[in-house]
Biopython code that builds the backbone (N, CA, C, O; Angstrom):
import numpy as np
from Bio.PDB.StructureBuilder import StructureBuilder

atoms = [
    (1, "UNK", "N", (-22.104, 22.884, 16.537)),
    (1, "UNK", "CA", (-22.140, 24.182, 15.895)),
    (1, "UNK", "C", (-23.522, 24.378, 15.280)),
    (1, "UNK", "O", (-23.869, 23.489, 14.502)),
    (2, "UNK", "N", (-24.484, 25.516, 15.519)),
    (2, "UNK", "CA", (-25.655, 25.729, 15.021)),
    (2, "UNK", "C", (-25.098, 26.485, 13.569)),
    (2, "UNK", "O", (-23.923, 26.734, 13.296)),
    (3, "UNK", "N", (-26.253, 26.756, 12.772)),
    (3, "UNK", "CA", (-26.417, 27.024, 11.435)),
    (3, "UNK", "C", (-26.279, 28.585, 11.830)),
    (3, "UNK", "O", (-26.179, 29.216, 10.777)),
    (4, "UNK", "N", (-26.240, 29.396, 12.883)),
    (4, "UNK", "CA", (-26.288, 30.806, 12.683)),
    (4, "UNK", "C", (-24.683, 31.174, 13.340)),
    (4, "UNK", "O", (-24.296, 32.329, 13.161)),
    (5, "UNK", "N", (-23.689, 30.145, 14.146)),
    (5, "UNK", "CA", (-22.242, 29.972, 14.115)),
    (5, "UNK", "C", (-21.804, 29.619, 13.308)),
    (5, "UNK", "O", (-20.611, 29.767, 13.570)),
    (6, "UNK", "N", (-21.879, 29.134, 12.238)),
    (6, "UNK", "CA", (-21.148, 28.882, 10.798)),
    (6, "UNK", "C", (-21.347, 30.352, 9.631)),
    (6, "UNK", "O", (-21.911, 31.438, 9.498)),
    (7, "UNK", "N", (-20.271, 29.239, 8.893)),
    (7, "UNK", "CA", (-20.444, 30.564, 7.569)),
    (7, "UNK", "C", (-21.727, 29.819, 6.762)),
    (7, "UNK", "O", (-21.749, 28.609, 6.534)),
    (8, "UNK", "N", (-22.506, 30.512, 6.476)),
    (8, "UNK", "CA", (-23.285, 30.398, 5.549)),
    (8, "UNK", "C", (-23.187, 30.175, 4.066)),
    (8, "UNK", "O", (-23.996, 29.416, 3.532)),
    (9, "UNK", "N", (-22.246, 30.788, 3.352)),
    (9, "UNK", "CA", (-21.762, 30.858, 2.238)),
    (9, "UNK", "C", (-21.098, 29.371, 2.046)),
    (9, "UNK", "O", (-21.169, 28.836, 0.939)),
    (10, "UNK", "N", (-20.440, 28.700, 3.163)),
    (10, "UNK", "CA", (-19.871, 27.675, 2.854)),
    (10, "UNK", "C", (-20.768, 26.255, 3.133)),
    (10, "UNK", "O", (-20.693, 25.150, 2.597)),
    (11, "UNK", "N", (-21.647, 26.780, 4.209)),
    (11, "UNK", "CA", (-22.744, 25.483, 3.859)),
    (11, "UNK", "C", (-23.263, 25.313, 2.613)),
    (11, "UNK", "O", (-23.194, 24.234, 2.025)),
    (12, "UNK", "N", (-23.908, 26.533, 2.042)),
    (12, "UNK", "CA", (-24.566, 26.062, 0.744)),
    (12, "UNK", "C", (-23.335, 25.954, -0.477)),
    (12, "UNK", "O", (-23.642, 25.606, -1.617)),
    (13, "UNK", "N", (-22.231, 26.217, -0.188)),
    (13, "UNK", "CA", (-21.210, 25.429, -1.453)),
    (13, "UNK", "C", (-21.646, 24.314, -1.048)),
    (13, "UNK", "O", (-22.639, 23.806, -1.569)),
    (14, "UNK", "N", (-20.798, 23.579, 0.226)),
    (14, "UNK", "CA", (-20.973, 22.157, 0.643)),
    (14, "UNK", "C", (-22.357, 21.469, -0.310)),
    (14, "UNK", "O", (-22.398, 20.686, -1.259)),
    (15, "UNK", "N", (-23.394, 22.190, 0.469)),
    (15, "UNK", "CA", (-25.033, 21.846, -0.067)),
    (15, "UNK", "C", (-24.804, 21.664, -1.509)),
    (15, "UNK", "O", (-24.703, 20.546, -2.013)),
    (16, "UNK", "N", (-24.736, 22.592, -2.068)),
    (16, "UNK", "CA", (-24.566, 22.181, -3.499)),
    (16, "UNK", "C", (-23.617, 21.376, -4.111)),
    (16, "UNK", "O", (-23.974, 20.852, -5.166)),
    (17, "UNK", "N", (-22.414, 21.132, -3.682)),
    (17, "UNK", "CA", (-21.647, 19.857, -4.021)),
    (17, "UNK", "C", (-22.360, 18.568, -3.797)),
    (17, "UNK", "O", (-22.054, 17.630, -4.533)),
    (18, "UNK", "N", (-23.094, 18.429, -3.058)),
    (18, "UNK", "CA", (-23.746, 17.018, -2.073)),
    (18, "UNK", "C", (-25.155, 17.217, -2.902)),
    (18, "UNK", "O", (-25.859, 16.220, -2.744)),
    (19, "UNK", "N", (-25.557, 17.864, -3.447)),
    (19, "UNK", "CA", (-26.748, 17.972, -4.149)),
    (19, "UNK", "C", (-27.721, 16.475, -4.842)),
    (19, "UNK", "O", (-28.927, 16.233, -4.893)),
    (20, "UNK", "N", (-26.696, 15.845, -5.217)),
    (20, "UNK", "CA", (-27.392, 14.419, -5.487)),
    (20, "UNK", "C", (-27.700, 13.640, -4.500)),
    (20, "UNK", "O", (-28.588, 12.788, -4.521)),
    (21, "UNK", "N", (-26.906, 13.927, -3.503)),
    (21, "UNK", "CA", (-27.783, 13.400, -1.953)),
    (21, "UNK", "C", (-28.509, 14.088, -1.503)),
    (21, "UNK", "O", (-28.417, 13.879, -0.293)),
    (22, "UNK", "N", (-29.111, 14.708, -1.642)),
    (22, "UNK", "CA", (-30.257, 15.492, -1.351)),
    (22, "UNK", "C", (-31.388, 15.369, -1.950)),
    (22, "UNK", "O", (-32.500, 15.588, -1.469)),
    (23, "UNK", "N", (-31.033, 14.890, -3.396)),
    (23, "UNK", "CA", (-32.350, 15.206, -4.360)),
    (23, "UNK", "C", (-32.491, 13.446, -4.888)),
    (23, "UNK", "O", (-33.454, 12.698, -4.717)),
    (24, "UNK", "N", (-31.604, 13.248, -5.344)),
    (24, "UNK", "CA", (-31.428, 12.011, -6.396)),
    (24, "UNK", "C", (-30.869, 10.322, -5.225)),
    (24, "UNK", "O", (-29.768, 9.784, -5.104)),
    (25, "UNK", "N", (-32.056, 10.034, -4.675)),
    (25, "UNK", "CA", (-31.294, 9.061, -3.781)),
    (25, "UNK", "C", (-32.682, 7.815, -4.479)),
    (25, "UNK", "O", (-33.898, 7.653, -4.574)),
    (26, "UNK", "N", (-31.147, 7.121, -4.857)),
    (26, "UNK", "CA", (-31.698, 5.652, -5.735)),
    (26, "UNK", "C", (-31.123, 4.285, -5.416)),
    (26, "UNK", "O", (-30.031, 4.004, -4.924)),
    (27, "UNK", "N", (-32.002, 3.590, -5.767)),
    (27, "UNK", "CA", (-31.622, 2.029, -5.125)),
    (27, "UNK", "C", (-30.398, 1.607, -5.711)),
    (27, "UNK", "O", (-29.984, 2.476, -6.479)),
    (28, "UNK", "N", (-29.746, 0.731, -5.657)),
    (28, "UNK", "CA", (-28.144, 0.642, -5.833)),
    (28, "UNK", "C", (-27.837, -0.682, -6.019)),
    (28, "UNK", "O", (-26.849, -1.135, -6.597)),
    (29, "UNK", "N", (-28.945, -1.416, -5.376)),
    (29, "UNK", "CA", (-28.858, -2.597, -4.728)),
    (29, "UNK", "C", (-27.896, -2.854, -3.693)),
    (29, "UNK", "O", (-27.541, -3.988, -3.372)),
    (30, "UNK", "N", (-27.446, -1.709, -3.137)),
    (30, "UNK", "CA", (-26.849, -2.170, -1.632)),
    (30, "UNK", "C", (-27.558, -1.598, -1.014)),
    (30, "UNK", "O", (-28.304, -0.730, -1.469)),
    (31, "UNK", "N", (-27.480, -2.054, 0.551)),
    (31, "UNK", "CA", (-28.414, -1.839, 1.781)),
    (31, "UNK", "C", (-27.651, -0.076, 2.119)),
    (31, "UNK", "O", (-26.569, 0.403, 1.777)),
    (32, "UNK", "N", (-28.629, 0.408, 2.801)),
    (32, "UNK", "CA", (-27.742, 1.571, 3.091)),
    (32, "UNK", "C", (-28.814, 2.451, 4.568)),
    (32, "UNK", "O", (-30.027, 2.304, 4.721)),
    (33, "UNK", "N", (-28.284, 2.944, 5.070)),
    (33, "UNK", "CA", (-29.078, 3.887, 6.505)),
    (33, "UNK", "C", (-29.823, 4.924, 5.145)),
    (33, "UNK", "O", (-29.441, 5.110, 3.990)),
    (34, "UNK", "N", (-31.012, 5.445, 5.900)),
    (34, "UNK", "CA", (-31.904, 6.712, 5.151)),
    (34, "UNK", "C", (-31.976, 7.222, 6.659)),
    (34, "UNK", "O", (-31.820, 6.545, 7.675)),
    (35, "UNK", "N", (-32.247, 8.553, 6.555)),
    (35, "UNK", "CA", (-33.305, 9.487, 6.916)),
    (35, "UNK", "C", (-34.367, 9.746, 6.501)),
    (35, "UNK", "O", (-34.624, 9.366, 5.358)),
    (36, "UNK", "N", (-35.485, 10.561, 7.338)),
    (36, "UNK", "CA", (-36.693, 10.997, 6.854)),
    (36, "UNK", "C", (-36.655, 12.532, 7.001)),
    (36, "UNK", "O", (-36.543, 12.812, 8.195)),
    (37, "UNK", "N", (-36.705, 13.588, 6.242)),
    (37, "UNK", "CA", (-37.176, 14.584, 6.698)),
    (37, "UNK", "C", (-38.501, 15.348, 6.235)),
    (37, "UNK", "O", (-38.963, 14.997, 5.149)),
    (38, "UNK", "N", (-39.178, 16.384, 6.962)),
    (38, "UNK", "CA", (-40.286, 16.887, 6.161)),
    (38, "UNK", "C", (-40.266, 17.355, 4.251)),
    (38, "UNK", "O", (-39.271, 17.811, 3.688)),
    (39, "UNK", "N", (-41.020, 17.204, 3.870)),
    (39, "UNK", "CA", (-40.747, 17.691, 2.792)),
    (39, "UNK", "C", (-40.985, 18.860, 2.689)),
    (39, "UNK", "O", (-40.131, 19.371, 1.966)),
    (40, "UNK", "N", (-41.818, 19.681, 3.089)),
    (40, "UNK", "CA", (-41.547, 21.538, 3.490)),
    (40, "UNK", "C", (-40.198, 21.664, 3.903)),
    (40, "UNK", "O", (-39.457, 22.291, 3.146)),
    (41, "UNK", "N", (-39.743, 21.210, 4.918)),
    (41, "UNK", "CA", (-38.406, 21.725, 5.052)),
    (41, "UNK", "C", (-37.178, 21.132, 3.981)),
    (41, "UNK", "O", (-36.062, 21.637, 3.861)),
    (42, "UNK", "N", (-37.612, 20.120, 3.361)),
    (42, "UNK", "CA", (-36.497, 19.658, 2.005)),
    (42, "UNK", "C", (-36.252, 20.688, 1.261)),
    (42, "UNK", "O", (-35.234, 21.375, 1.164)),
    (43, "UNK", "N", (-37.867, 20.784, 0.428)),
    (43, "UNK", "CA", (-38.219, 21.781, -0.425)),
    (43, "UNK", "C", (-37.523, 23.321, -0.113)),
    (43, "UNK", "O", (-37.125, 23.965, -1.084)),
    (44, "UNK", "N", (-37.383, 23.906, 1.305)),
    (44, "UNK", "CA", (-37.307, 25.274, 1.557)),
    (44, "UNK", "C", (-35.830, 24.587, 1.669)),
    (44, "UNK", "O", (-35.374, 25.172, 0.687)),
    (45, "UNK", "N", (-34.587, 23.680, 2.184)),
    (45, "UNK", "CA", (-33.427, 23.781, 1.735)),
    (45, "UNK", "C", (-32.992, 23.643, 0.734)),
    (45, "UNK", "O", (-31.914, 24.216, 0.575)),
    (46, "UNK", "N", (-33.527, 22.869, -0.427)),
    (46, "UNK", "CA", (-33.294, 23.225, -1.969)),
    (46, "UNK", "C", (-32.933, 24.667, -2.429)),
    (46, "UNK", "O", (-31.969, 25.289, -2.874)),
    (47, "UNK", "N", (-34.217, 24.854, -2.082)),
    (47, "UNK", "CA", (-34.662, 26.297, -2.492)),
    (47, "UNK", "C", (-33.418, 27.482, -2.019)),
    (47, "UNK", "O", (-33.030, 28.381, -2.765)),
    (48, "UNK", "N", (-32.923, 27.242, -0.632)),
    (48, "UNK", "CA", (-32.229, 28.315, -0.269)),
    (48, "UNK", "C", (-30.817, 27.645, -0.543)),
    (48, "UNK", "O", (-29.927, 28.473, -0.350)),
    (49, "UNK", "N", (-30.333, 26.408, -0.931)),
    (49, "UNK", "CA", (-29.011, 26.159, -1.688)),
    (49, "UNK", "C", (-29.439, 26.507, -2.759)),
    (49, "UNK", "O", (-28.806, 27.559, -2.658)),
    (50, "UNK", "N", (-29.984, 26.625, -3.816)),
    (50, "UNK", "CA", (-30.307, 27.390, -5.308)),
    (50, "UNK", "C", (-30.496, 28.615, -5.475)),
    (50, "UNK", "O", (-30.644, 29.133, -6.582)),
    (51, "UNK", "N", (-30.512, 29.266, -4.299)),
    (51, "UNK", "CA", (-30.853, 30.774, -4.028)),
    (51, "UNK", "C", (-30.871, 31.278, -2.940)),
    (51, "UNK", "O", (-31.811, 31.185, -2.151)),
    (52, "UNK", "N", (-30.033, 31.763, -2.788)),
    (52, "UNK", "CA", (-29.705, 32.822, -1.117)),
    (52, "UNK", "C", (-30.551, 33.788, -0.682)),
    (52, "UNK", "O", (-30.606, 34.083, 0.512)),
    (53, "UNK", "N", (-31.312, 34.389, -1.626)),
    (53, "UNK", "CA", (-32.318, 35.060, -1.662)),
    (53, "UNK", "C", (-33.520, 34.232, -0.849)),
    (53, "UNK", "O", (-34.491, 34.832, -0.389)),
    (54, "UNK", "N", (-33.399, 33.211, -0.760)),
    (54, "UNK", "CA", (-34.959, 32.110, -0.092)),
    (54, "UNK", "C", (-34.561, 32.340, 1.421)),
    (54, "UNK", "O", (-33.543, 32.785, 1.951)),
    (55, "UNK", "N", (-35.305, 32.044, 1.722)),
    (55, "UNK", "CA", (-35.280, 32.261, 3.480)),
    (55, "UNK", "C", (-34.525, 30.968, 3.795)),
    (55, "UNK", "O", (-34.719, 29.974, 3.095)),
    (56, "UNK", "N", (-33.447, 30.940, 5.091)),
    (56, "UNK", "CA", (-33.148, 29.800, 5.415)),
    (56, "UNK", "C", (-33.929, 29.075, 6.050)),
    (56, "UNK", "O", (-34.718, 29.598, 6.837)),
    (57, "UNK", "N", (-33.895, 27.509, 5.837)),
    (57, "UNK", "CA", (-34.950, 26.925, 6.301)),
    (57, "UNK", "C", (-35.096, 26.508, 7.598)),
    (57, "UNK", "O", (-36.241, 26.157, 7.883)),
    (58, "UNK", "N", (-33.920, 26.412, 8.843)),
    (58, "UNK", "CA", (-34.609, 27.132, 9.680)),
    (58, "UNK", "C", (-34.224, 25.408, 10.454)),
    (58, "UNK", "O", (-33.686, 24.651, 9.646)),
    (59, "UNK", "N", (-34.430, 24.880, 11.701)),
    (59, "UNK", "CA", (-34.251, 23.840, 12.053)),
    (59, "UNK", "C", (-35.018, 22.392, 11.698)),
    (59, "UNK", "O", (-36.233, 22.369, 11.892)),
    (60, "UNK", "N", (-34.408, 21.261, 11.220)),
    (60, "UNK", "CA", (-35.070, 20.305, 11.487)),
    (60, "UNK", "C", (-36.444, 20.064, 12.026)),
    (60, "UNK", "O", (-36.510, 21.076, 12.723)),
    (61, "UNK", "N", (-37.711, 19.397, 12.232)),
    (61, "UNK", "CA", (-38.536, 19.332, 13.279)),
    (61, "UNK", "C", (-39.279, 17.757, 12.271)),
    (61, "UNK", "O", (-40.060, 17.691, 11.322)),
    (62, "UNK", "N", (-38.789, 17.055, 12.817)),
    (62, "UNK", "CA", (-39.598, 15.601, 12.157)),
    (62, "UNK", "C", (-40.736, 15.477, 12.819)),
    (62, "UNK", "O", (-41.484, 14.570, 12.454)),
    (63, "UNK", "N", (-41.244, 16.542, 14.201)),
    (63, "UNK", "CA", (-42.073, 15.997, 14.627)),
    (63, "UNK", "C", (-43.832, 15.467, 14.127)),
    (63, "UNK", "O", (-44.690, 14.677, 14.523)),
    (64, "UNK", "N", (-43.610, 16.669, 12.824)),
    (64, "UNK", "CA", (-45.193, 15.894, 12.092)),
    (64, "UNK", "C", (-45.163, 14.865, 11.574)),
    (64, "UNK", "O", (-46.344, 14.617, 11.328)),
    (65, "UNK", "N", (-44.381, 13.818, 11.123)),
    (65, "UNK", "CA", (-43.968, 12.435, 10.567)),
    (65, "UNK", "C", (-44.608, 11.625, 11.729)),
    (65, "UNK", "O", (-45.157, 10.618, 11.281)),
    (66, "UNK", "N", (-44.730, 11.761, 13.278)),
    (66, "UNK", "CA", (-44.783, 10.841, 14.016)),
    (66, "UNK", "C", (-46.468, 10.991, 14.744)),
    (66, "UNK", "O", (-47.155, 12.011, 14.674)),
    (67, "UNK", "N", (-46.763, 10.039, 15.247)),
    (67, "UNK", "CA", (-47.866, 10.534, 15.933)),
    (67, "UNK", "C", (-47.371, 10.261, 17.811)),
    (67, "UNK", "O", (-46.417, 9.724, 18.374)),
    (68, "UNK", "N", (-48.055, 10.649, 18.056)),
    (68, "UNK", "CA", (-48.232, 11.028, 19.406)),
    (68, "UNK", "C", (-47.033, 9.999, 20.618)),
    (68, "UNK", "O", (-46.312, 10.369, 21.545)),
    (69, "UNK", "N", (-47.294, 8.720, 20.053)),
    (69, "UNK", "CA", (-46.482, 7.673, 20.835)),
    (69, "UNK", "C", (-45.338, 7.898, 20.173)),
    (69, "UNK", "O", (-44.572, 7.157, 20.790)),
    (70, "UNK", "N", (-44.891, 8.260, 19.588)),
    (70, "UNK", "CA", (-43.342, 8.219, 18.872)),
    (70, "UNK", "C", (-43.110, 7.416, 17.816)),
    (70, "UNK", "O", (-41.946, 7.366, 17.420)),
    (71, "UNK", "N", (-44.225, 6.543, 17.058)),
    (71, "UNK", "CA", (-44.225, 5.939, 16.000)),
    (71, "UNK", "C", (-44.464, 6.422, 14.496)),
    (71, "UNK", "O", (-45.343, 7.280, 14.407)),
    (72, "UNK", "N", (-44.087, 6.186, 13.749)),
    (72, "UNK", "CA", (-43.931, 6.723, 12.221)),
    (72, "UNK", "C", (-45.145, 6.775, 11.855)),
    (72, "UNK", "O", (-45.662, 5.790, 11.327)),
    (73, "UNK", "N", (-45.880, 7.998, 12.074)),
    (73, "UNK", "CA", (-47.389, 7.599, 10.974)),
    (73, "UNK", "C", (-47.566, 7.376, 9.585)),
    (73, "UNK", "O", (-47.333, 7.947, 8.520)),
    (74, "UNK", "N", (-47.994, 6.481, 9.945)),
    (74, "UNK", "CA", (-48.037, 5.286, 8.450)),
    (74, "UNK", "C", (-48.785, 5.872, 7.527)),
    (74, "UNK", "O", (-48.663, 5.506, 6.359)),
    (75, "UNK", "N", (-49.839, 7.049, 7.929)),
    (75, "UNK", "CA", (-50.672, 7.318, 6.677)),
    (75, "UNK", "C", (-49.804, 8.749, 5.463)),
    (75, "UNK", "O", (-50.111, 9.225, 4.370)),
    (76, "UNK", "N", (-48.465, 9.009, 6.611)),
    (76, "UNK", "CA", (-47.596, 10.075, 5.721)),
    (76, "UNK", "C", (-47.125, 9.247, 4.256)),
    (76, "UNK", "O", (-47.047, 8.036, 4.048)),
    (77, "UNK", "N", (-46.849, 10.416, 3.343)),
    (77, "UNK", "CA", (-46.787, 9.964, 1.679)),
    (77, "UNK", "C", (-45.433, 10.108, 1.622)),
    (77, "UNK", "O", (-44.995, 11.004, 2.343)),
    (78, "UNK", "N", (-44.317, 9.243, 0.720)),
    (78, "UNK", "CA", (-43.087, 9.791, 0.559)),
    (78, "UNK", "C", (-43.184, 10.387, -0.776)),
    (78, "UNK", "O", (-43.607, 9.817, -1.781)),
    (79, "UNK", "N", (-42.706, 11.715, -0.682)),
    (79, "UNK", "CA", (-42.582, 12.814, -1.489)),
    (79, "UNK", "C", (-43.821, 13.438, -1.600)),
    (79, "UNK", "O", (-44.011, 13.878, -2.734)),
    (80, "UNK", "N", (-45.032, 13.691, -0.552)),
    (80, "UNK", "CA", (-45.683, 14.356, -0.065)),
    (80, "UNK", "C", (-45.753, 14.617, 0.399)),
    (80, "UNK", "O", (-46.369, 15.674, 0.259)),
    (81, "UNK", "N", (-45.291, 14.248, 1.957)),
    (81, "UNK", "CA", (-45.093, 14.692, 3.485)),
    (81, "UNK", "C", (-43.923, 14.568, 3.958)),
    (81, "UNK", "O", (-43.471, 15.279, 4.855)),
    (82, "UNK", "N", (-43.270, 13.572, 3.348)),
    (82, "UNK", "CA", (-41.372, 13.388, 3.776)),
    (82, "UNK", "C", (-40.539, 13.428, 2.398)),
    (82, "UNK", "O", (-41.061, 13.748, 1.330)),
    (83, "UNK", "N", (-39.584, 13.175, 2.498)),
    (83, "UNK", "CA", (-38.347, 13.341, 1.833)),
    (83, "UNK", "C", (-37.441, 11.861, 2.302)),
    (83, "UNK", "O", (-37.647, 11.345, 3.401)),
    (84, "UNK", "N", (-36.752, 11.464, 1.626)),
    (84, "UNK", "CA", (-35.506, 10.227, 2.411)),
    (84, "UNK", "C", (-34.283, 10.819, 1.755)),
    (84, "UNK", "O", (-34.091, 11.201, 0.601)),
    (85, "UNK", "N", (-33.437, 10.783, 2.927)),
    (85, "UNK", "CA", (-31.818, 11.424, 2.724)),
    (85, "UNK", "C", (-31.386, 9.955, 2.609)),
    (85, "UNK", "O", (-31.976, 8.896, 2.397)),
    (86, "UNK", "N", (-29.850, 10.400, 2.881)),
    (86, "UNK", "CA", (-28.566, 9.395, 3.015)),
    (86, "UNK", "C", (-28.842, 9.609, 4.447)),
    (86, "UNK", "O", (-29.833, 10.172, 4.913)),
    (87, "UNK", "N", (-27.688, 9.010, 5.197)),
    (87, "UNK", "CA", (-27.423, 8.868, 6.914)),
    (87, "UNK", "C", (-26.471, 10.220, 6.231)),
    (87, "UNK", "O", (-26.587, 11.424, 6.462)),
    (88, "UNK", "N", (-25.472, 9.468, 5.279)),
    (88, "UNK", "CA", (-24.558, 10.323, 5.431)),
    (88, "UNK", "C", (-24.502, 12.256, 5.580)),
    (88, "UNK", "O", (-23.915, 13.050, 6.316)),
    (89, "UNK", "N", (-25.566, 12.368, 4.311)),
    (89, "UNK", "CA", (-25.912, 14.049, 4.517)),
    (89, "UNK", "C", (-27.214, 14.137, 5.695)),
    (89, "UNK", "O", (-27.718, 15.245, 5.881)),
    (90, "UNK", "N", (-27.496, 13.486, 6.119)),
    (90, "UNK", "CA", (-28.469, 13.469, 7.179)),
    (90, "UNK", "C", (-27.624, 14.009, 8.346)),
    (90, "UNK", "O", (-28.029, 15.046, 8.871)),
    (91, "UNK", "N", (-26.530, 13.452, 8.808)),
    (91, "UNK", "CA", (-25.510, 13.761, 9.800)),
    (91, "UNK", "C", (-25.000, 15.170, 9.500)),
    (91, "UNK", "O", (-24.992, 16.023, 10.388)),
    (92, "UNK", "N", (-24.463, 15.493, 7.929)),
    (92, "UNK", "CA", (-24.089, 16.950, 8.449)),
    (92, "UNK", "C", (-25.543, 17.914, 8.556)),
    (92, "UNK", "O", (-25.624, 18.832, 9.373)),
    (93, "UNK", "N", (-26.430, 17.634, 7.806)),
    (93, "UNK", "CA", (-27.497, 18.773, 8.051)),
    (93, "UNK", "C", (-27.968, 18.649, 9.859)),
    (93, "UNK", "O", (-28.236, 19.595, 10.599)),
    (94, "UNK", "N", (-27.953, 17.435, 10.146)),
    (94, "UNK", "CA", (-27.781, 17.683, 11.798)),
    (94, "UNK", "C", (-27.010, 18.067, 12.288)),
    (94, "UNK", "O", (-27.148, 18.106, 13.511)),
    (95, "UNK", "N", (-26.339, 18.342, 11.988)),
    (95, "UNK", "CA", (-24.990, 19.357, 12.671)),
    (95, "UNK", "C", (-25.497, 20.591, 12.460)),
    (95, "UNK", "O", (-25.516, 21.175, 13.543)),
    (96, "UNK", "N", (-25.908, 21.256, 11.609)),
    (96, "UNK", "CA", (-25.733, 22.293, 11.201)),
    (96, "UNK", "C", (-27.741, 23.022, 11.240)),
    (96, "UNK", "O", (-28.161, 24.172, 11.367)),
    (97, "UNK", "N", (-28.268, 22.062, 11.114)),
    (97, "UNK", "CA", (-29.854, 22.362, 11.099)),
    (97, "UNK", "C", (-30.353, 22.244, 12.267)),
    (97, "UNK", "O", (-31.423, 21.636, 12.226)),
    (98, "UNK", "N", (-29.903, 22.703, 13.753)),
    (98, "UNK", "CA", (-30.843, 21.868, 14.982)),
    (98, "UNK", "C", (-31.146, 22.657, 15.542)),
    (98, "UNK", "O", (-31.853, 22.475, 16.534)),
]
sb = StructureBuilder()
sb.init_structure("model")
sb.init_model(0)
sb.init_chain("A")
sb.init_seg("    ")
for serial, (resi, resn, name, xyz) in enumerate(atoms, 1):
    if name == "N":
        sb.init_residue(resn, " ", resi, " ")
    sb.init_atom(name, np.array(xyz, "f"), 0.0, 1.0, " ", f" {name:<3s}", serial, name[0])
structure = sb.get_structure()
């Protein structure tokens, strides 16, 4: 299901219930899966779960994180150029962000 076949209204409840996985992801001391996503596109889904008024942010695209061979460029900053999710909200925003 893409993000423009759903209800909208009920993603960003969802979004905002899940909000500490989105924003607040801290060590635990257990092992756990992350994601990476851009941080422009973090920032612009914050923004449009806090306000409907923001433009939706529109699909996924990790592709500036990587360079050319498909490897993680190492010189990206976390919380300058990426963001780290859960797996878990990583999976529904892929559902719903592609």
């Amino acid at each position: 299901m893409s993000f423009f076949d759903a209800d909208q209204t009920l993603i960003r409840k969802e979004l905002q219930n899940r909000m500490k996985e989105l924003v607040n992801l801290r060590c635990d001391g257990q092992s756990r899966k992350i994601n990476i996503v851009p941080k422009y596109w973090h920032d612009s889904l914050i923004n449009w779960i806090q306000d409907s008024s923001n433009p939706v942010p529109g699909p996924i695209d990790n592709s500036p994180l990587f360079l050319y061979n498909g490897e993680f460029d190492v010189t990206k900053v976390y919380k300058k150029d990426f963001m780290i999710v859960d797996s878990s909200i990583w999976t529904y925003l892929a559902d719903i962000f592609t």
